[in-house]
NUBA-14238 format. One record per residue (C-alpha): residue in three letters; residue number from 1; y, x, z. Coordinates in nm, 4 decimals, padded with zeros to 6 digits. Layout:
! NUBA-14238
r residuo->ALA, num->NUM, Y->Y, X->X, Z->Z;
...
END
This chain:
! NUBA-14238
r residuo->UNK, num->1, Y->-17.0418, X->03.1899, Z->-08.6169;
r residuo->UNK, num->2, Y->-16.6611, X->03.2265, Z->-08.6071;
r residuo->UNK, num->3, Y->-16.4478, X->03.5218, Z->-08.5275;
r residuo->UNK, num->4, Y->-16.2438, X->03.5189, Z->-08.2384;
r residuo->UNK, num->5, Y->-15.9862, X->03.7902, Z->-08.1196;
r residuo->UNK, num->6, Y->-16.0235, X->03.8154, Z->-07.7175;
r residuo->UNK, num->7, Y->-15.9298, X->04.0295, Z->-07.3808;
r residuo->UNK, num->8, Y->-16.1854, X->03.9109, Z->-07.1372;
r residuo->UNK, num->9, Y->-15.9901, X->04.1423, Z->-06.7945;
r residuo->UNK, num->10, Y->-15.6830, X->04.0399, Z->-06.6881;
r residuo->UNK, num->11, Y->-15.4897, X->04.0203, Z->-06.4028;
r residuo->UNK, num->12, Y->-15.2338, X->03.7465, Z->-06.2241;
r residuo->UNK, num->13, Y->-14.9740, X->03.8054, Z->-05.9861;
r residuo->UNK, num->14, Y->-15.2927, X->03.6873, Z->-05.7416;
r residuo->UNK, num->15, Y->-15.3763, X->04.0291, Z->-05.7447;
r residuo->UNK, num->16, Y->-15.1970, X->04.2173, Z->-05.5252;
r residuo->UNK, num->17, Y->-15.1520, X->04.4861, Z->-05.7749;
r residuo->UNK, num->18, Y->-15.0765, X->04.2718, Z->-06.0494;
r residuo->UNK, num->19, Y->-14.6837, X->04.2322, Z->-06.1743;
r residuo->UNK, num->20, Y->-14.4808, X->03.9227, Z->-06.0404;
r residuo->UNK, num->21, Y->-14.4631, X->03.8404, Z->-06.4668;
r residuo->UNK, num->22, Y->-14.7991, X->03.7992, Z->-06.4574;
r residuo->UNK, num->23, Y->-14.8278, X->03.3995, Z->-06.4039;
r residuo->UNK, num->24, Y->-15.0297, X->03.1686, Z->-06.5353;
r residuo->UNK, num->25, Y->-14.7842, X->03.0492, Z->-06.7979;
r residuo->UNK, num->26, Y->-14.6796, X->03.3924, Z->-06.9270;
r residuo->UNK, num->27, Y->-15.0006, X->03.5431, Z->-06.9627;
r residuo->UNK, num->28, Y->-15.1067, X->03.2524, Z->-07.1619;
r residuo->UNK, num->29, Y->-14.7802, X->03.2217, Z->-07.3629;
r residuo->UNK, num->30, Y->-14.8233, X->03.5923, Z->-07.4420;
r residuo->UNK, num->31, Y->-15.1682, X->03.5663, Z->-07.5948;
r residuo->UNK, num->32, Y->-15.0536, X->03.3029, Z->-07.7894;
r residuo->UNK, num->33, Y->-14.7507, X->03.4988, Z->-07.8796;
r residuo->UNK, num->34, Y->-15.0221, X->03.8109, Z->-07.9590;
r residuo->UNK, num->35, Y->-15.2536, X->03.5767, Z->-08.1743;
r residuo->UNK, num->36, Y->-15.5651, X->03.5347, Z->-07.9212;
r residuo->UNK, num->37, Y->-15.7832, X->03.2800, Z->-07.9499;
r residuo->UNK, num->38, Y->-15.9471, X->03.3328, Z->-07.5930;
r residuo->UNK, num->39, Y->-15.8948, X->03.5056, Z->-07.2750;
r residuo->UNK, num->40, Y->-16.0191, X->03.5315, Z->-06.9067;
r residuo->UNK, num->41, Y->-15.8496, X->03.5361, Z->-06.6357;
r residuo->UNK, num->42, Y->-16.0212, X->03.8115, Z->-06.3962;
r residuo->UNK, num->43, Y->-15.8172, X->03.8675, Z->-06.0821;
r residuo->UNK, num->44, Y->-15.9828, X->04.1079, Z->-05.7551;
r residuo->UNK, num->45, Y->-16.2341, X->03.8591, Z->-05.6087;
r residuo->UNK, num->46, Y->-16.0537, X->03.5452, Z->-05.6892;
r residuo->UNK, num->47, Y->-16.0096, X->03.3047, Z->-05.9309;
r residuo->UNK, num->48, Y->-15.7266, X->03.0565, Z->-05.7316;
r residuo->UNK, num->49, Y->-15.5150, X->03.1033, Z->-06.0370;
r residuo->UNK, num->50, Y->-15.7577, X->02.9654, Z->-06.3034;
r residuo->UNK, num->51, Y->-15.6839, X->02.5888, Z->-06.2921;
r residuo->UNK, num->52, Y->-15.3301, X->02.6827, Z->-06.4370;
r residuo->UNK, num->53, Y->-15.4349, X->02.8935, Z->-06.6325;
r residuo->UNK, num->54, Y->-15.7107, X->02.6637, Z->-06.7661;
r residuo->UNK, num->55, Y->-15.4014, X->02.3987, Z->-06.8157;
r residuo->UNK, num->56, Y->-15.1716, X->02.6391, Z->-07.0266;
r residuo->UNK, num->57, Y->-15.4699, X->02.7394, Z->-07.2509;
r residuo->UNK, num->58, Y->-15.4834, X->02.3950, Z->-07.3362;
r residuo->UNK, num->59, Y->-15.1407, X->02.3678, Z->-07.4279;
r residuo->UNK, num->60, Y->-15.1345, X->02.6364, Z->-07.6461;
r residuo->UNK, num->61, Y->-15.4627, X->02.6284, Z->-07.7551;
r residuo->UNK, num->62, Y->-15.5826, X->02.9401, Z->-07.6392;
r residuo->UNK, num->63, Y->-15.9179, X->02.9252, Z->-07.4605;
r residuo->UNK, num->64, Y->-15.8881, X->03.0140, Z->-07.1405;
r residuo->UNK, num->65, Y->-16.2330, X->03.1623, Z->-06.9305;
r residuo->UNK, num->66, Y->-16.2421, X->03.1439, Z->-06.5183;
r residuo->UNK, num->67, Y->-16.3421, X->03.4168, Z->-06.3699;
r residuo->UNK, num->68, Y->-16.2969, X->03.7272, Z->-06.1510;
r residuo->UNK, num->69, Y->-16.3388, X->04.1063, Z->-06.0952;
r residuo->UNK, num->70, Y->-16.5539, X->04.1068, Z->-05.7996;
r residuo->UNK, num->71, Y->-16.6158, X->04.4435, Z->-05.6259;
r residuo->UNK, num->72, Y->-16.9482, X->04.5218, Z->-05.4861;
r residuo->UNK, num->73, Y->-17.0617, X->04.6622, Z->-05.1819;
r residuo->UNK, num->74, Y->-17.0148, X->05.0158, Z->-05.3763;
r residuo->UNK, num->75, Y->-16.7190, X->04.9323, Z->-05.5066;
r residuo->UNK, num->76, Y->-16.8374, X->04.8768, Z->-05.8450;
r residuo->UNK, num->77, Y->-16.5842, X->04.6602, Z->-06.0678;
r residuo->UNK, num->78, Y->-16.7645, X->04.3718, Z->-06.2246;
r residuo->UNK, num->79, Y->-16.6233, X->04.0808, Z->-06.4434;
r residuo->UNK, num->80, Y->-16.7867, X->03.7398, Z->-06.3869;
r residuo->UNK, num->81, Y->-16.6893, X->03.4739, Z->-06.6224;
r residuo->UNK, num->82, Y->-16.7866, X->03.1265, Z->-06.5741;
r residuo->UNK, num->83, Y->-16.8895, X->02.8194, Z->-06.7933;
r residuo->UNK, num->84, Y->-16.6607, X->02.5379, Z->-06.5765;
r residuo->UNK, num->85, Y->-16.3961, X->02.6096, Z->-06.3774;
r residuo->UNK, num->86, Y->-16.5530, X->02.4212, Z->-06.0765;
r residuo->UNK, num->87, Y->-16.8224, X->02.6769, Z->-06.1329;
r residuo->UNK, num->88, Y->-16.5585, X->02.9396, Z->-06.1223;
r residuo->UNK, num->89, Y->-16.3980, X->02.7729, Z->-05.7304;
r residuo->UNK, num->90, Y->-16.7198, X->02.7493, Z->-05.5981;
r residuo->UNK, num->91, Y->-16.8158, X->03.1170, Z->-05.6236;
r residuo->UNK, num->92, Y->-16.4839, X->03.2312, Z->-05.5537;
r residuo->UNK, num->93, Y->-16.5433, X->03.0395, Z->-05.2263;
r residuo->UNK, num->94, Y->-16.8758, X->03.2162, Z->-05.2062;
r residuo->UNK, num->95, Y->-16.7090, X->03.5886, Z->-05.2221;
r residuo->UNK, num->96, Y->-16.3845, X->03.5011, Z->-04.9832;
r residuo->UNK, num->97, Y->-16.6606, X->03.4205, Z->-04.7266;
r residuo->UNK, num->98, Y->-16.8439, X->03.7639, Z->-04.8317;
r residuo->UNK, num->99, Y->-16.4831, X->04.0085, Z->-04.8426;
r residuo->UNK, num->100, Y->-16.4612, X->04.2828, Z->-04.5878;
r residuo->UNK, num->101, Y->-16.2109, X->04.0537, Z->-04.3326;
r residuo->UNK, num->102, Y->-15.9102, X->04.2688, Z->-04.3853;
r residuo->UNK, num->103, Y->-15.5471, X->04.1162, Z->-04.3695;
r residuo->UNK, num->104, Y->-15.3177, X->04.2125, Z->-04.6956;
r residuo->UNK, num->105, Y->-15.0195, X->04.4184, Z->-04.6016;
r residuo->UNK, num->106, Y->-14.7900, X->04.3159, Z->-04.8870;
r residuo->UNK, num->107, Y->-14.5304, X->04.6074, Z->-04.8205;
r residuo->UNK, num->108, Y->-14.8233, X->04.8325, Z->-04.8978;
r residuo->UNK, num->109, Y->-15.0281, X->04.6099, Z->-05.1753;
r residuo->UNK, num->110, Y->-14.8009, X->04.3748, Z->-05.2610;
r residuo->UNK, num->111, Y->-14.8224, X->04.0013, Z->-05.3064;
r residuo->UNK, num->112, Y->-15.1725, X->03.7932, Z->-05.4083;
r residuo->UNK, num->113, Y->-14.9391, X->03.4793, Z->-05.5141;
r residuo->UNK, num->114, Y->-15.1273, X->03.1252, Z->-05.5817;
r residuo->UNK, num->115, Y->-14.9694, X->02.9268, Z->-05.9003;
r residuo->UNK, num->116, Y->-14.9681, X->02.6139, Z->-05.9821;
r residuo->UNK, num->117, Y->-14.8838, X->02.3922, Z->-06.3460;
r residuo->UNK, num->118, Y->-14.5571, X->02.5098, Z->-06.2909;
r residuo->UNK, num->119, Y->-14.5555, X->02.8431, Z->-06.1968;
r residuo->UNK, num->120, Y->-14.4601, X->02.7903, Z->-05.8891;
r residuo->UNK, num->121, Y->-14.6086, X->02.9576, Z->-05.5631;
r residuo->UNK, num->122, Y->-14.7836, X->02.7320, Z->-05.3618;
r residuo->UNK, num->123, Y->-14.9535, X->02.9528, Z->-05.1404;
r residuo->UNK, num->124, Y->-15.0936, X->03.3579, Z->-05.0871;
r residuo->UNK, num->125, Y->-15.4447, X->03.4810, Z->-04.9934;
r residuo->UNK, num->126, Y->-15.4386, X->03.6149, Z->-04.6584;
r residuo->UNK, num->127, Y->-15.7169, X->03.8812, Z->-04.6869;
r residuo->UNK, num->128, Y->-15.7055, X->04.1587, Z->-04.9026;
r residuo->UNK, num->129, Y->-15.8352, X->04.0981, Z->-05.2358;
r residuo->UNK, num->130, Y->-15.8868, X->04.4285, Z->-05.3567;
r residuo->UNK, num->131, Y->-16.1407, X->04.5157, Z->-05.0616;
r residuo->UNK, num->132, Y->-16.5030, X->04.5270, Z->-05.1258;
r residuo->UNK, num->133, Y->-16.7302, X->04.2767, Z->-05.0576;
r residuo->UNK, num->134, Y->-17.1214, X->04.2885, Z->-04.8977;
r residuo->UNK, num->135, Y->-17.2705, X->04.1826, Z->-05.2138;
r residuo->UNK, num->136, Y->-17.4374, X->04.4973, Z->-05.3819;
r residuo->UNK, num->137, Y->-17.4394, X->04.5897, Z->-05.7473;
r residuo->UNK, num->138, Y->-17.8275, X->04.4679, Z->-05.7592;
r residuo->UNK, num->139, Y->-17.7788, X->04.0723, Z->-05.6419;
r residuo->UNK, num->140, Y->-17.4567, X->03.9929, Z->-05.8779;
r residuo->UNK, num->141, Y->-17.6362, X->03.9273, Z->-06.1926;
r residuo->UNK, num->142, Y->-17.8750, X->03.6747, Z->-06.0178;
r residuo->UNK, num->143, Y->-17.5711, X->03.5797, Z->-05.8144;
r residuo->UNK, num->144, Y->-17.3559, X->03.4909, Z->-06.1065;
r residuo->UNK, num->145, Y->-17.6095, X->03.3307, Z->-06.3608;
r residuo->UNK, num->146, Y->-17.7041, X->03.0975, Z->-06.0631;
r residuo->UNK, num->147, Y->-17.3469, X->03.0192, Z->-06.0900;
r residuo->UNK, num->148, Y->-17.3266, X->02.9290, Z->-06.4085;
r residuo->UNK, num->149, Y->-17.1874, X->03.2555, Z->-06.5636;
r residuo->UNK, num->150, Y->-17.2271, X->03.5840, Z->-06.7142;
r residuo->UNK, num->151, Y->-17.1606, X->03.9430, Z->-06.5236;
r residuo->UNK, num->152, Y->-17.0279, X->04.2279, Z->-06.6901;
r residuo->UNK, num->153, Y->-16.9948, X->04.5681, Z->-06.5763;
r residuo->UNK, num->154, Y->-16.6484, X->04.6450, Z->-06.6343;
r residuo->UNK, num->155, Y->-16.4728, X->04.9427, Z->-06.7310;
r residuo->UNK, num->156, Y->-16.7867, X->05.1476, Z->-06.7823;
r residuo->UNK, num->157, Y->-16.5501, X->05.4637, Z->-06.8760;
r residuo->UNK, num->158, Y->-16.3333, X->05.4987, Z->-06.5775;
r residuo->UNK, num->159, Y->-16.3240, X->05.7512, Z->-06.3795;
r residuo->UNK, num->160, Y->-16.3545, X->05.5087, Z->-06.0374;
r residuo->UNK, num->161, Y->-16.4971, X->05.2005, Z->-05.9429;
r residuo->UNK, num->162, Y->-16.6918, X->05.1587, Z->-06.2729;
r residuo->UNK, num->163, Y->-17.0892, X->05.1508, Z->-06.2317;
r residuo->UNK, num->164, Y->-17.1092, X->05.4993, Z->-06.3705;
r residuo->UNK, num->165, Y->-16.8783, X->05.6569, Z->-06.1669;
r residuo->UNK, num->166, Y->-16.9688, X->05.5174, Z->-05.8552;
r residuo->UNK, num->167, Y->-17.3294, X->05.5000, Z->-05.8915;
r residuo->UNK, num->168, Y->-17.3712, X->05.7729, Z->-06.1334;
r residuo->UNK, num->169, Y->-17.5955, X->05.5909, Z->-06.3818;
r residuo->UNK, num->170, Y->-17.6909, X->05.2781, Z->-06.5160;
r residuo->UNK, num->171, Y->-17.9760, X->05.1337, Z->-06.3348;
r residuo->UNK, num->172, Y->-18.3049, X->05.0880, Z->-06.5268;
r residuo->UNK, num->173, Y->-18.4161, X->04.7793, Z->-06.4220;
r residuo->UNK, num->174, Y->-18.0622, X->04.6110, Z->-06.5067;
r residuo->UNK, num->175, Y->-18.0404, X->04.2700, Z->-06.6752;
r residuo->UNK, num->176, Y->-17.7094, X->04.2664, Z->-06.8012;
r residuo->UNK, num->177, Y->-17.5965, X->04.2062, Z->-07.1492;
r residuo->UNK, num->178, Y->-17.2526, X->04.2623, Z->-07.1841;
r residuo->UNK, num->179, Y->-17.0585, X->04.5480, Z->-07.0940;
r residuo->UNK, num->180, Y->-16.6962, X->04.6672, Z->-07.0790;
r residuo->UNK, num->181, Y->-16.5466, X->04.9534, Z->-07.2356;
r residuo->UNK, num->182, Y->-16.1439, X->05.0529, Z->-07.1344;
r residuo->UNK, num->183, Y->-16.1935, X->05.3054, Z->-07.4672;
r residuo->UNK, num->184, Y->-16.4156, X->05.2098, Z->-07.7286;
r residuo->UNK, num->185, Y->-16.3911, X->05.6225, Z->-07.8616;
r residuo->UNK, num->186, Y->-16.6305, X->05.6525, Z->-07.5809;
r residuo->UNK, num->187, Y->-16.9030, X->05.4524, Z->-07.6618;
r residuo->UNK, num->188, Y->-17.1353, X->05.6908, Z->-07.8402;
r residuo->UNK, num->189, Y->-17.1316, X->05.9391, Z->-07.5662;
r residuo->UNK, num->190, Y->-17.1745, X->05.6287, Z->-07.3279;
r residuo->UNK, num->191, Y->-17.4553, X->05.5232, Z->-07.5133;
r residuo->UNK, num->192, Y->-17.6604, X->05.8540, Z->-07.5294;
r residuo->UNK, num->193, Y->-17.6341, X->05.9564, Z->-07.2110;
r residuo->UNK, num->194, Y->-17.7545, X->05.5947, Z->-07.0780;
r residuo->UNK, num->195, Y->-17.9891, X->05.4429, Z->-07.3188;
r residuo->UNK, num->196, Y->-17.9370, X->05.1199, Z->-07.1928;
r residuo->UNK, num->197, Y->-17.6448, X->05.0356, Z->-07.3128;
r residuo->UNK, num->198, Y->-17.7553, X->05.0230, Z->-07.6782;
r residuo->UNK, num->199, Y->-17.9505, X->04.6590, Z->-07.6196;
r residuo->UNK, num->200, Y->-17.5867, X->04.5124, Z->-07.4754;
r residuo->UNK, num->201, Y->-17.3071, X->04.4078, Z->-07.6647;
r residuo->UNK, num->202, Y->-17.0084, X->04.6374, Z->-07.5602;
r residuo->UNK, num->203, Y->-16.6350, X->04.4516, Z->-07.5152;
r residuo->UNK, num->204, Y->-16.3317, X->04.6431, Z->-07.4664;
r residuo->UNK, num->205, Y->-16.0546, X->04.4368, Z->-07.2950;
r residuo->UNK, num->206, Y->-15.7063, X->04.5370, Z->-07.1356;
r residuo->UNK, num->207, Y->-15.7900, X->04.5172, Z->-06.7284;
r residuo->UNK, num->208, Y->-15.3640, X->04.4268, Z->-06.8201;
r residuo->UNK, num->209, Y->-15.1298, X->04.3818, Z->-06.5073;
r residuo->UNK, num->210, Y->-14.8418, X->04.3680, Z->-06.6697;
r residuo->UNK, num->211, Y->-14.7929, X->04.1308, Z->-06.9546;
r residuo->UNK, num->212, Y->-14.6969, X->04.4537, Z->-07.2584;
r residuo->UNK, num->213, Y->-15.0663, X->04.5793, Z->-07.1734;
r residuo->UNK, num->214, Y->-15.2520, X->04.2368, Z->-07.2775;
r residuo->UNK, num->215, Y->-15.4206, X->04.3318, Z->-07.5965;
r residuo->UNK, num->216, Y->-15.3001, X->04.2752, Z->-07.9299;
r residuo->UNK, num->217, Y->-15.5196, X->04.0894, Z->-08.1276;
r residuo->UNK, num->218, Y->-15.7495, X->04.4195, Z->-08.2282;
r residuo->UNK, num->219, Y->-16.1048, X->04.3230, Z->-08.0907;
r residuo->UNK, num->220, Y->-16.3049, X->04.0294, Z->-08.2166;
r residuo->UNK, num->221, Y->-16.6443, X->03.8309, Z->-08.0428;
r residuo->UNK, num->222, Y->-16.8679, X->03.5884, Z->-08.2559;
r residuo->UNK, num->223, Y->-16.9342, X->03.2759, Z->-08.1257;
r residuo->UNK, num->224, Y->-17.0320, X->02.8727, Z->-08.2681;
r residuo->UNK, num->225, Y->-16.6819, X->02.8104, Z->-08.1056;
r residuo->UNK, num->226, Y->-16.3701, X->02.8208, Z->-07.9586;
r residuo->UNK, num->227, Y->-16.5536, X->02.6122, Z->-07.6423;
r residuo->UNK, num->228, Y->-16.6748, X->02.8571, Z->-07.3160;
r residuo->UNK, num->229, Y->-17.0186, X->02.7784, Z->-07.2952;
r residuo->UNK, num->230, Y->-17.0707, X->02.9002, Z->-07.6690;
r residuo->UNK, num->231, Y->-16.8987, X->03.2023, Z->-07.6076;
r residuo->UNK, num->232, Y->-17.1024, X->03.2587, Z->-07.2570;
r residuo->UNK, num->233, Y->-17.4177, X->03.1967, Z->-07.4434;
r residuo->UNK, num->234, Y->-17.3016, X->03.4986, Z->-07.7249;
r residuo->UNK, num->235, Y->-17.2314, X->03.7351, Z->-07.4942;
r residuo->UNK, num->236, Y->-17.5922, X->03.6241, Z->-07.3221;
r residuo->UNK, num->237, Y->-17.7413, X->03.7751, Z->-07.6455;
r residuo->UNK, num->238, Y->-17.8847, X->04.1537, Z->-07.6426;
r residuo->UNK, num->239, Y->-17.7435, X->04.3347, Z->-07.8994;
r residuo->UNK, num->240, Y->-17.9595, X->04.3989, Z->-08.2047;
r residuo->UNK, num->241, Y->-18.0911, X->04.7671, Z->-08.2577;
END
């Protein structure tokens, strides 16, 4: 097993609330810059900008993951990371047909931008991506391992749309593995008042929108290697008591 320093959350100028910096190229460029060996890219219910991403991890040999922060039908946050990136298009396919069908108002939201190689726009999501979607909390794990990936309840310590503070608790007959802190000084308290969290492995990535907040290279995963589906299958792997 090797160590390898990660942020698993972050943002592209796809999201509507993400910064215009935020392309492909300079988020990769700046976890290069930061020392990272791998990142996902995790923007609201979407993961158009992933095949440039994907392409500038490869240049600078950072390991880029597909994925997305899809929001339930509670409005629970959840990051989905995928083993392929046409694993990654076909479920983001899946949740555009399962959004609430609102229109974006980019003079309220701002804009969801679509990059390509070059960082340049080649096209914006119409509806909203930071509106919740009809799939609840209860379906995404089966949802997302069908797909080929691995959910994770993000941002467990938030004070909104985490699973905690929307639903209150974390469900007993979950099946997750992985979960998110924003904090890790919260983890204990986390931990006693919901039990369940001591069989997952806890992560604690940036949720960055602007490039300054991508993490410094602080956190580390263990995996065989650099290559996604060994890192998927890590973070597949109940912590040890």
């Amino acid at each position: 097993m090797i160590p390898l320093y990660y942020d698993l959350h972050i943002h592209s100028c796809l999201s509507p609330c993400g910064d215009d910096d935020m392309t492909p190229s300079n988020i990769v460029g700046m976890a290069a810059l930061k020392g990272l060996d791998v990142i996902a890219l995790t923007d609201h219910n979407s993961s158009k900008n992933c095949p440039a991403a994907m392409y500038h991890g490869r240049q600078y040999g950072v390991t880029v993951i597909p994925g997305m922060e899809l929001c339930t039908s509670e409005e629970v946050h959840v990051v989905c990371l995928f083993s392929s990136l046409e694993k990654a298009m076909d479920f983001d396919a899946y949740v555009y047909d399962h959004m609430l069908p609102v229109k974006n108002r980019e003079d309220i939201f701002g804009r969801q931008q679509i990059m390509n190689e070059e960082d340049q726009e080649t096209g914006r999501v119409e509806n909203l991506l930071i509106s919740a979607t009809d799939i609840s909390f209860d379906q995404v794990d089966g949802l997302v391992r069908t797909a080929g990936g691995i959910a994770i309840p993000a941002h467990l310590d938030k004070a909104s749309t985490s699973l905690i503070s929307n639903l209150g608790f974390v469900p007993p007959d979950s099946r997750f593995t992985c979960a998110e802190l924003h904090d890790m000084k919260n983890l204990h308290s986390l931990q006693k008042a919901n039990p369940y969290l001591c069989s997952c492995q806890i992560l604690c990535s940036s949720d960055a929108h602007y490039l300054w907040d991508i993490h410094e290279p602080f956190y580390q995963l263990y995996a065989e290697s650099k290559d996604i589906p060994y890192i998927l299958g890590a973070l597949s792997t109940r912590a040890k008591k």
